[in-house]
mmCIF file as gemmi writes it, N, C-alpha and C atoms, coordinates in Angstrom:
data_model
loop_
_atom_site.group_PDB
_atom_site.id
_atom_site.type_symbol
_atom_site.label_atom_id
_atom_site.label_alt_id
_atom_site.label_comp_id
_atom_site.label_asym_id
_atom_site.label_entity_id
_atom_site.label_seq_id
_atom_site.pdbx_PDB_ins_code
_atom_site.Cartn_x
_atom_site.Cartn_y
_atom_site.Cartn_z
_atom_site.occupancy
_atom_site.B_iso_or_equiv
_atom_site.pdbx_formal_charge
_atom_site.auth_seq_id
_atom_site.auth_asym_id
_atom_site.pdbx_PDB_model_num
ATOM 1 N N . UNK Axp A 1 ? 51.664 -221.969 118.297 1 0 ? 1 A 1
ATOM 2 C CA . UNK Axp A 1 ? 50.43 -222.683 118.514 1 0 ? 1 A 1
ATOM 3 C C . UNK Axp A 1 ? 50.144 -222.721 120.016 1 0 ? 1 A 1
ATOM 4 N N . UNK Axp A 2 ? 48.758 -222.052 120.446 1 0 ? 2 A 1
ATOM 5 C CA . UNK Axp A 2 ? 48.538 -222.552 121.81 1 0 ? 2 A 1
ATOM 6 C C . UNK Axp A 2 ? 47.971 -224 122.142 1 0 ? 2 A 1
ATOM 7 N N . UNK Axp A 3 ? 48.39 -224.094 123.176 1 0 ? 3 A 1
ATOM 8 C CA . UNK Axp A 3 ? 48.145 -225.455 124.287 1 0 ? 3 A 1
ATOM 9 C C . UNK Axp A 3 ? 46.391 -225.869 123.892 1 0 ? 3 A 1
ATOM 10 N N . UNK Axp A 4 ? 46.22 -226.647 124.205 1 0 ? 4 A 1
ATOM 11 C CA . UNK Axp A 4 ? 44.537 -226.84 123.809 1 0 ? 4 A 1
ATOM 12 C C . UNK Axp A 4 ? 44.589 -227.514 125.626 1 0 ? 4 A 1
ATOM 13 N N . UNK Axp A 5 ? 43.198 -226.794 126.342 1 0 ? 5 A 1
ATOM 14 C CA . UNK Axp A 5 ? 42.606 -226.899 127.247 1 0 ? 5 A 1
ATOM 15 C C . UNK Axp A 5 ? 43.084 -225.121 128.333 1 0 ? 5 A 1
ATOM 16 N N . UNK Axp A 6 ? 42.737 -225.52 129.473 1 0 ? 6 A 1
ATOM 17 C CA . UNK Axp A 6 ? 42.739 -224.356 130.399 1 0 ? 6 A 1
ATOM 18 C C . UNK Axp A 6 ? 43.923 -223.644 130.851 1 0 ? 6 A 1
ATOM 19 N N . UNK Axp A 7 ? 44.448 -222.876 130.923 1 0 ? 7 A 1
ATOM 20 C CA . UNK Axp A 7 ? 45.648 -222.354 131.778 1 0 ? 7 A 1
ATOM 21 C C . UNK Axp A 7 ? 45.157 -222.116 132.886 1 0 ? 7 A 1
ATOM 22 N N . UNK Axp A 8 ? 45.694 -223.076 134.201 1 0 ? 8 A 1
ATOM 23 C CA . UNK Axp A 8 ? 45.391 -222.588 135.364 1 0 ? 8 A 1
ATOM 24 C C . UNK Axp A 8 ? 46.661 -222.986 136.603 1 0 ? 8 A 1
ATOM 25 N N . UNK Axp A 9 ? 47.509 -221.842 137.214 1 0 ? 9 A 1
ATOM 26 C CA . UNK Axp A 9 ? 48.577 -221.91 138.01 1 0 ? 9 A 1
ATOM 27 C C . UNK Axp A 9 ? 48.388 -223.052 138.543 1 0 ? 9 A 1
ATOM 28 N N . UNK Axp A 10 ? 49.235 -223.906 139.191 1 0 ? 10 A 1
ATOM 29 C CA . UNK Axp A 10 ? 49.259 -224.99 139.778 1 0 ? 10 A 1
ATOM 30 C C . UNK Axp A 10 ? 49.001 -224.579 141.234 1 0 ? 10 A 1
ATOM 31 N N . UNK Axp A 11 ? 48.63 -225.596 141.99 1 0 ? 11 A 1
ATOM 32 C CA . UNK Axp A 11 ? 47.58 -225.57 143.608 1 0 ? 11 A 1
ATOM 33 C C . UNK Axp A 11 ? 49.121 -225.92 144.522 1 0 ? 11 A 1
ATOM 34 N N . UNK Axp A 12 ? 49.214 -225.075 145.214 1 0 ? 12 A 1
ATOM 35 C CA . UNK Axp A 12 ? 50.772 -225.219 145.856 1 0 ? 12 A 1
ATOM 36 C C . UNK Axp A 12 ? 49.648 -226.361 146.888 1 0 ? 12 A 1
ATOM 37 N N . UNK Axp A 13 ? 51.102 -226.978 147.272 1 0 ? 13 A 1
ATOM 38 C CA . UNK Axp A 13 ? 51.084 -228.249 148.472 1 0 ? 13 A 1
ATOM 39 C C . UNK Axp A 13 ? 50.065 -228.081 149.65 1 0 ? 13 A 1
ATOM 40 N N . UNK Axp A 14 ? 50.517 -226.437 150.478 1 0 ? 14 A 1
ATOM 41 C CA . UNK Axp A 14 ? 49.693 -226.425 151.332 1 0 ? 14 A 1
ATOM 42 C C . UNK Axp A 14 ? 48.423 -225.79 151.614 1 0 ? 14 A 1
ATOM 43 N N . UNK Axp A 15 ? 47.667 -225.495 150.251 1 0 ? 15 A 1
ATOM 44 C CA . UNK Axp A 15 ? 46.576 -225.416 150.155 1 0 ? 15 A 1
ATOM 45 C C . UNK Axp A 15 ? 45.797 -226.905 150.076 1 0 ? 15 A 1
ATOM 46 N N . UNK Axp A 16 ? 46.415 -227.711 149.149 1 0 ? 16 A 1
ATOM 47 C CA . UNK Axp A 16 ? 45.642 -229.337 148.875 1 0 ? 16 A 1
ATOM 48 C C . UNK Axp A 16 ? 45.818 -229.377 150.396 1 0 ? 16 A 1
ATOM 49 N N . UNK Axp A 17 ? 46.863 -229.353 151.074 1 0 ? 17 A 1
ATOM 50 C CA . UNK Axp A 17 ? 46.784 -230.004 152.89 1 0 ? 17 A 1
ATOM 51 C C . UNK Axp A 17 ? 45.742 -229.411 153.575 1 0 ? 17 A 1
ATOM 52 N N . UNK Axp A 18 ? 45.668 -227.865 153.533 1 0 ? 18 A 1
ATOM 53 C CA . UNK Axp A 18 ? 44.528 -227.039 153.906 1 0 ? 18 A 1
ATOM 54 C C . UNK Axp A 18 ? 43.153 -227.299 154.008 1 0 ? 18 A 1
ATOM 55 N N . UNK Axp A 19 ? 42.905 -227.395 152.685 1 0 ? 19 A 1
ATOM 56 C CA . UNK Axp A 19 ? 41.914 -227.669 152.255 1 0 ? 19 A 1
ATOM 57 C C . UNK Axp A 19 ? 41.2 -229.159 151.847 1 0 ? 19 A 1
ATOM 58 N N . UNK Axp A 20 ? 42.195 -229.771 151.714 1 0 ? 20 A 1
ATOM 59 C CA . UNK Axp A 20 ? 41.428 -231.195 151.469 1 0 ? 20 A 1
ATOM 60 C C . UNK Axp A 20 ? 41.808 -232.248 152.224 1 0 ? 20 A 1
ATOM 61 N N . UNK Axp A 21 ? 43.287 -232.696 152.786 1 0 ? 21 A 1
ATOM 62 C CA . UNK Axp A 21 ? 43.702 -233.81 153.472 1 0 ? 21 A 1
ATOM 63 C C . UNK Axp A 21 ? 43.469 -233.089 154.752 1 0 ? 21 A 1
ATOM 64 N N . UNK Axp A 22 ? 43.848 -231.954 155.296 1 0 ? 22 A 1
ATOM 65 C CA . UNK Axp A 22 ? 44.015 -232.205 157.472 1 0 ? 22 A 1
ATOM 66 C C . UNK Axp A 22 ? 42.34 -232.434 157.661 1 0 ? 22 A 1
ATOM 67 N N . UNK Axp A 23 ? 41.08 -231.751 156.858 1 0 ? 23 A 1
ATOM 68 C CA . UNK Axp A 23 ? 39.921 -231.424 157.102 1 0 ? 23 A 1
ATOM 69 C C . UNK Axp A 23 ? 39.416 -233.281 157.016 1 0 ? 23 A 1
ATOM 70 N N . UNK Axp A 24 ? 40.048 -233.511 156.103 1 0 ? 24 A 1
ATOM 71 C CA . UNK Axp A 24 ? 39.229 -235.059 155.526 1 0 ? 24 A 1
ATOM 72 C C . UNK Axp A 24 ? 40.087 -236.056 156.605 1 0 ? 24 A 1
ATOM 73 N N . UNK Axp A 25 ? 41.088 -236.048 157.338 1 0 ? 25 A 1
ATOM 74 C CA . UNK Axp A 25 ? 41.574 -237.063 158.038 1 0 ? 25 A 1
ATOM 75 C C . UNK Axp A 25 ? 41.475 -236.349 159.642 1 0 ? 25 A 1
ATOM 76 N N . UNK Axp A 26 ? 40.714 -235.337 159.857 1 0 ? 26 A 1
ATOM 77 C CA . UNK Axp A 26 ? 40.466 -234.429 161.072 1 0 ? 26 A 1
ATOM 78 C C . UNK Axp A 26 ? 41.795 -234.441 161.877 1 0 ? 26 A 1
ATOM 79 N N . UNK Axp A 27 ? 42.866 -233.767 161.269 1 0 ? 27 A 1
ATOM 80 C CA . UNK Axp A 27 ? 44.142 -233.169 161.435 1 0 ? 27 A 1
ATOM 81 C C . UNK Axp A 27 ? 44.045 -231.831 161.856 1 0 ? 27 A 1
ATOM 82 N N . UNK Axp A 28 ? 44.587 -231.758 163.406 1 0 ? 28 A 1
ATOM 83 C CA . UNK Axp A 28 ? 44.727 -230.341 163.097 1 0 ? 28 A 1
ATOM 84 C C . UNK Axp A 28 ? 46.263 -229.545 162.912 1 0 ? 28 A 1
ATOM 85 N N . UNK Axp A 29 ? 46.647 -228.958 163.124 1 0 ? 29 A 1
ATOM 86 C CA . UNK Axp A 29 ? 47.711 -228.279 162.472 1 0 ? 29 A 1
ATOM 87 C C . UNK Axp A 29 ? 48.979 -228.937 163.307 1 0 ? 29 A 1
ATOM 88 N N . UNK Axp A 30 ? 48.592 -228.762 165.013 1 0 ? 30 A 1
ATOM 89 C CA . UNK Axp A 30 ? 49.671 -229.347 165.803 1 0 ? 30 A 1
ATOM 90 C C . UNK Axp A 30 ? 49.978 -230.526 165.508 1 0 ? 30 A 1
ATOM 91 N N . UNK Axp A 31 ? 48.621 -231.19 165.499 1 0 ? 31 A 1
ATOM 92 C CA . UNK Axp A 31 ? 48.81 -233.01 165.386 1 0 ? 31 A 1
ATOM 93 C C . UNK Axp A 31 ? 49.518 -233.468 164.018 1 0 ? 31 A 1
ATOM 94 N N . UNK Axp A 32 ? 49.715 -232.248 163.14 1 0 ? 32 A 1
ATOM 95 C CA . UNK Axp A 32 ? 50.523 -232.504 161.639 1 0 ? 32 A 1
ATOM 96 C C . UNK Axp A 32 ? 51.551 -232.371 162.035 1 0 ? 32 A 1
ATOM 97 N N . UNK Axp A 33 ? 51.948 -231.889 162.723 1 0 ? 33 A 1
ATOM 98 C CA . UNK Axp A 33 ? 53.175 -231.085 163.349 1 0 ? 33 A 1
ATOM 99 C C . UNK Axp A 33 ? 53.874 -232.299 163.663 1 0 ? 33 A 1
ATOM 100 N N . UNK Axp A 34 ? 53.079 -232.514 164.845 1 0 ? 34 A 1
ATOM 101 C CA . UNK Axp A 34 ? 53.885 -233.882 165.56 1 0 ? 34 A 1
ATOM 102 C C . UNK Axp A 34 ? 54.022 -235.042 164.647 1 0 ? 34 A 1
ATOM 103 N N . UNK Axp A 35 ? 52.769 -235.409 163.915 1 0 ? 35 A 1
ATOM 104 C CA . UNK Axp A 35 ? 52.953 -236.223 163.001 1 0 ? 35 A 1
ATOM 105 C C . UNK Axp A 35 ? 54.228 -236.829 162.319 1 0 ? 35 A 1
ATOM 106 N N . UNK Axp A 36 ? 54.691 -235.439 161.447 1 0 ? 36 A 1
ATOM 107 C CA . UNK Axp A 36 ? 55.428 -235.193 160.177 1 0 ? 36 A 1
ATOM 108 C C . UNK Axp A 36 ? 57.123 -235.115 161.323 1 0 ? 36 A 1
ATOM 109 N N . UNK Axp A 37 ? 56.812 -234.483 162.874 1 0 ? 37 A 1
ATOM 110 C CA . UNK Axp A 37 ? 58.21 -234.311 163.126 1 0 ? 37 A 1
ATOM 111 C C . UNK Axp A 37 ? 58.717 -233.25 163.283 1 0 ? 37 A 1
ATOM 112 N N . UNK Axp A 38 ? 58.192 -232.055 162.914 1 0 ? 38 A 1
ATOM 113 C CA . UNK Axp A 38 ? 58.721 -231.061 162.559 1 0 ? 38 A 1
ATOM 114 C C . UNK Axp A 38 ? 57.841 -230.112 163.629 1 0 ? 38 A 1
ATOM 115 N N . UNK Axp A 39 ? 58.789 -228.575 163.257 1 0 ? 39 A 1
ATOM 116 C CA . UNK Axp A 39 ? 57.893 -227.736 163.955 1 0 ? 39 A 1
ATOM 117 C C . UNK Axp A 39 ? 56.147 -227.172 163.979 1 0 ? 39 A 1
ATOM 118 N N . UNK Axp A 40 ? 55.699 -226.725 164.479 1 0 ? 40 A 1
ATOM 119 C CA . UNK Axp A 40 ? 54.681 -225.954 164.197 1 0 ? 40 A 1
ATOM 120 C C . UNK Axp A 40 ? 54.848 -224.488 163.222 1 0 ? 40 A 1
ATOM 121 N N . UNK Axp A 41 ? 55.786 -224.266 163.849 1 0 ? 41 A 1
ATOM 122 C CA . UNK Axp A 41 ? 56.211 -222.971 162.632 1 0 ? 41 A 1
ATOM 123 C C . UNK Axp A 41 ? 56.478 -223.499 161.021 1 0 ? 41 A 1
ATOM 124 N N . UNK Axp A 42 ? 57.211 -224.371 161.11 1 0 ? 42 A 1
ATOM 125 C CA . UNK Axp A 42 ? 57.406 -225.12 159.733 1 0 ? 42 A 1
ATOM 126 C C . UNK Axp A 42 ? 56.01 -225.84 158.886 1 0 ? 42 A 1
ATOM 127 N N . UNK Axp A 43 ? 54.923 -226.208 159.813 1 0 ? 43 A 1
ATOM 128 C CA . UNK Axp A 43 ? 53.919 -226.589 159.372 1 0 ? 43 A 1
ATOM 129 C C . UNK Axp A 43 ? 53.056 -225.207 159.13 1 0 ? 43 A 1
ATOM 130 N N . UNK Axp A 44 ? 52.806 -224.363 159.833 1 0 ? 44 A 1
ATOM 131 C CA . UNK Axp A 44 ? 52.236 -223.061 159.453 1 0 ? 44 A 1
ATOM 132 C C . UNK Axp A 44 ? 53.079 -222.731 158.85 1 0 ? 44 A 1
ATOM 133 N N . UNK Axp A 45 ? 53.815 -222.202 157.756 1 0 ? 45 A 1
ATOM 134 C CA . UNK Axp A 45 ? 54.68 -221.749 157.061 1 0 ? 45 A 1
ATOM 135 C C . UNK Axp A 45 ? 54.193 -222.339 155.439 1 0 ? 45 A 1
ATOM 136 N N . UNK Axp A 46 ? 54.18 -223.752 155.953 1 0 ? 46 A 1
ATOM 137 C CA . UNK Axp A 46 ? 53.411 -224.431 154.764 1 0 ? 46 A 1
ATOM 138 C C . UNK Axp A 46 ? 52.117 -224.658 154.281 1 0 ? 46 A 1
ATOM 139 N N . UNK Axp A 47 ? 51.46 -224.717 155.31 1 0 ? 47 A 1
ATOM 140 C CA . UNK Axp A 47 ? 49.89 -224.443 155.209 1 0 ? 47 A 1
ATOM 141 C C . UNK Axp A 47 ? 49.023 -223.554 154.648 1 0 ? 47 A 1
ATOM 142 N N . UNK Axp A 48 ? 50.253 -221.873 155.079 1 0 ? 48 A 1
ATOM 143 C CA . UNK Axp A 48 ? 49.889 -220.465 154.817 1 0 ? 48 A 1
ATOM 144 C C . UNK Axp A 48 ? 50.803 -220.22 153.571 1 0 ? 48 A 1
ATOM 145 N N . UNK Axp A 49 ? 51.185 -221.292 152.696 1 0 ? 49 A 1
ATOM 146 C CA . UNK Axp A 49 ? 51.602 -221.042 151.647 1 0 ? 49 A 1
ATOM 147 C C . UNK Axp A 49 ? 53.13 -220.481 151.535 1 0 ? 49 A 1
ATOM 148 N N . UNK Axp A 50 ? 53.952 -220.207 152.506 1 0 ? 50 A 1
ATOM 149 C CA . UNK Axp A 50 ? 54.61 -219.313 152.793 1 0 ? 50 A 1
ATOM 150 C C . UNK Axp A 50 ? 56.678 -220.335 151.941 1 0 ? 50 A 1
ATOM 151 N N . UNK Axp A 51 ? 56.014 -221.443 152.274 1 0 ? 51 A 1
ATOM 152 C CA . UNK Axp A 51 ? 57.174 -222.25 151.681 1 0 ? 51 A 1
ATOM 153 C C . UNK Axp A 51 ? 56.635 -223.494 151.115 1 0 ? 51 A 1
ATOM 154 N N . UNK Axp A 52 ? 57.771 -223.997 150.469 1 0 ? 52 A 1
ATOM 155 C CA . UNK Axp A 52 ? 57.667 -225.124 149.632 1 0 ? 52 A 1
ATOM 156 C C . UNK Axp A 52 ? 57.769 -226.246 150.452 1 0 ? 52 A 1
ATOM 157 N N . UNK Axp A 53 ? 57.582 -227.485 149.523 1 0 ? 53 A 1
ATOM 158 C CA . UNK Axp A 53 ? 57.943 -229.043 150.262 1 0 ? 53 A 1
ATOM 159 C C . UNK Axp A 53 ? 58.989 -229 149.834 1 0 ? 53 A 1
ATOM 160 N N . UNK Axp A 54 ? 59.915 -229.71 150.65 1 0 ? 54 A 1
ATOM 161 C CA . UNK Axp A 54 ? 60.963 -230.312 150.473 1 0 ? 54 A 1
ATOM 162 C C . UNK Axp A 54 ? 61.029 -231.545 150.466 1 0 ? 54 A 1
ATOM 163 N N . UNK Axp A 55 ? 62.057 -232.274 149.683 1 0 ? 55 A 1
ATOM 164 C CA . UNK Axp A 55 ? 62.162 -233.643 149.362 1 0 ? 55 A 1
ATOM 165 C C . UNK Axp A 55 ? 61.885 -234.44 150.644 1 0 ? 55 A 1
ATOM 166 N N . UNK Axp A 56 ? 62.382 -234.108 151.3 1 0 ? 56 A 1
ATOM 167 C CA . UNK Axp A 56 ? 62.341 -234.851 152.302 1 0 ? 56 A 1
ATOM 168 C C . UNK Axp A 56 ? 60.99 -234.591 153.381 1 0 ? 56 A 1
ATOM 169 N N . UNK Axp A 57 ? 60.095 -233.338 153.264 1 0 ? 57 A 1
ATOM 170 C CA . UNK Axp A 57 ? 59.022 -233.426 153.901 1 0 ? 57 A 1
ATOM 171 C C . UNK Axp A 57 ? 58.132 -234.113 152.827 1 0 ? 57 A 1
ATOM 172 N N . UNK Axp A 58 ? 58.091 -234.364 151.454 1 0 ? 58 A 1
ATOM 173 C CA . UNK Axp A 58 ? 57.678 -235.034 150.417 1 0 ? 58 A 1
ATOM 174 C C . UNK Axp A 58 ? 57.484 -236.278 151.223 1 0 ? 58 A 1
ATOM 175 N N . UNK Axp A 59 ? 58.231 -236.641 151.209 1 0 ? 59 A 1
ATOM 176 C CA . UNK Axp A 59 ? 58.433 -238.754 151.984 1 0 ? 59 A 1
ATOM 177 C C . UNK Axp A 59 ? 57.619 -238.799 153.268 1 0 ? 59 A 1
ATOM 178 N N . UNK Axp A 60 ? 57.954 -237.576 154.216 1 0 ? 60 A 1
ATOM 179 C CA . UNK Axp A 60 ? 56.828 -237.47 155.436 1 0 ? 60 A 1
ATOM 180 C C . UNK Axp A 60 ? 55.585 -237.755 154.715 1 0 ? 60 A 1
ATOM 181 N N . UNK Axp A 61 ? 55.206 -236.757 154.297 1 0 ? 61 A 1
ATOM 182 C CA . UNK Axp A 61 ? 53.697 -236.72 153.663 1 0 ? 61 A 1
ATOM 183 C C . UNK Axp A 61 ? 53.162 -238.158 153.062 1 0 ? 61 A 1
ATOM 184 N N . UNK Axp A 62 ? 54.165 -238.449 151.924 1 0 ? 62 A 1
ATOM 185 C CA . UNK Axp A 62 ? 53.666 -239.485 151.452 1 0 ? 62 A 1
ATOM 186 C C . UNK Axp A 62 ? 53.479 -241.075 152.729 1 0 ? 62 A 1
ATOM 187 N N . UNK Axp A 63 ? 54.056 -240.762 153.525 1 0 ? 63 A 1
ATOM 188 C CA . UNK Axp A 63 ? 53.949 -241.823 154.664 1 0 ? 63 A 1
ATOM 189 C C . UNK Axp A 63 ? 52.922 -241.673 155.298 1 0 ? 63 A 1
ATOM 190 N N . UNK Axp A 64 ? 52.813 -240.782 155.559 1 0 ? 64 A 1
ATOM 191 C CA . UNK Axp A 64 ? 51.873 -240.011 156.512 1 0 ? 64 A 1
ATOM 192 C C . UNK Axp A 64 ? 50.166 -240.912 155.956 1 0 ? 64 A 1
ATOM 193 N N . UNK Axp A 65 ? 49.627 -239.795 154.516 1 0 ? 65 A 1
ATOM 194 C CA . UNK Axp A 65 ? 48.452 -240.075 153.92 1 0 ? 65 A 1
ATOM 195 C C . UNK Axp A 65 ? 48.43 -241.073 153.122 1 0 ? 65 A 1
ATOM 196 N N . UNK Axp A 66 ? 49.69 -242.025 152.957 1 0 ? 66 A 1
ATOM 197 C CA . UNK Axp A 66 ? 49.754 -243.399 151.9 1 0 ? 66 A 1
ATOM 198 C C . UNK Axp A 66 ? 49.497 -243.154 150.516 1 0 ? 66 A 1
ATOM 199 N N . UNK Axp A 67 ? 50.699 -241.7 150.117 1 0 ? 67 A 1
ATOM 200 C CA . UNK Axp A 67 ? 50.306 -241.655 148.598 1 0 ? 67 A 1
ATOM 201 C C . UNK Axp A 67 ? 52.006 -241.929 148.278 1 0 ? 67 A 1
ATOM 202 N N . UNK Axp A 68 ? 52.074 -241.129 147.251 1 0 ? 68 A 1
ATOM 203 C CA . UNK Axp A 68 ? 53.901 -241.139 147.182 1 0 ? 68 A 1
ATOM 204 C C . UNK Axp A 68 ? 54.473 -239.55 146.966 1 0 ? 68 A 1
ATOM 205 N N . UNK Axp A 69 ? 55.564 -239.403 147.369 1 0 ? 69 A 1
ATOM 206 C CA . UNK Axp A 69 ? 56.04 -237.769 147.169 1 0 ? 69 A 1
ATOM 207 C C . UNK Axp A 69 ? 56.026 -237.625 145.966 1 0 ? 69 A 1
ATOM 208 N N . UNK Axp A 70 ? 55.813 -237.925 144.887 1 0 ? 70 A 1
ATOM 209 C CA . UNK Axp A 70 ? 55.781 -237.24 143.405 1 0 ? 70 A 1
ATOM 210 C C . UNK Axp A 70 ? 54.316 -236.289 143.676 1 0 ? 70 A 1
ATOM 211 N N . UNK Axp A 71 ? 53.527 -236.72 144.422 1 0 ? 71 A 1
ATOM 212 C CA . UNK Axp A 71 ? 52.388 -235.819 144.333 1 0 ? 71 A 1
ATOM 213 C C . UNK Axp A 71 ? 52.668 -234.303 144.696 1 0 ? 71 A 1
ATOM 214 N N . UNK Axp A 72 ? 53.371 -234.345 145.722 1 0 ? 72 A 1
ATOM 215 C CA . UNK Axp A 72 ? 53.808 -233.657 146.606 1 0 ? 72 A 1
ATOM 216 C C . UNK Axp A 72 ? 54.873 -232.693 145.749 1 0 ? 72 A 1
């Protein structure tokens, strides 16, 4: 039996950051950088899709925009 509604891949992390949180809180990539702690390479890495969140950049984030890392 198929699923009832859409099949559609899930939206990796750093597209939602891309595209909807740095633009909507006028973030730019460095100032995430410094933000979160981490490198700039590590934030471009994630932005450009290139890696995952990790648990522990999960908890950044969720501190960061006041949601919780399950989103993440």
């Amino acid at each position: 039996m198929k699923p009832i509604g859409r099949n559609v891949c899930p939206i990796h992390a750093g597209e939602m950051l891309r595209e909807d949180f740095l633009p909507d809180y006028a973030i730019t990539a460095l100032s995430f950088a410094i933000a979160l702690g981490v490198s700039r390479q590590t934030t471009n890495e994630l932005l450009n899709e290139r890696c995952a969140v990790t648990p522990v950049m999960a908890w950044s984030l969720s501190r960061l925009f006041g949601n919780t890392p399950k989103i993440w």
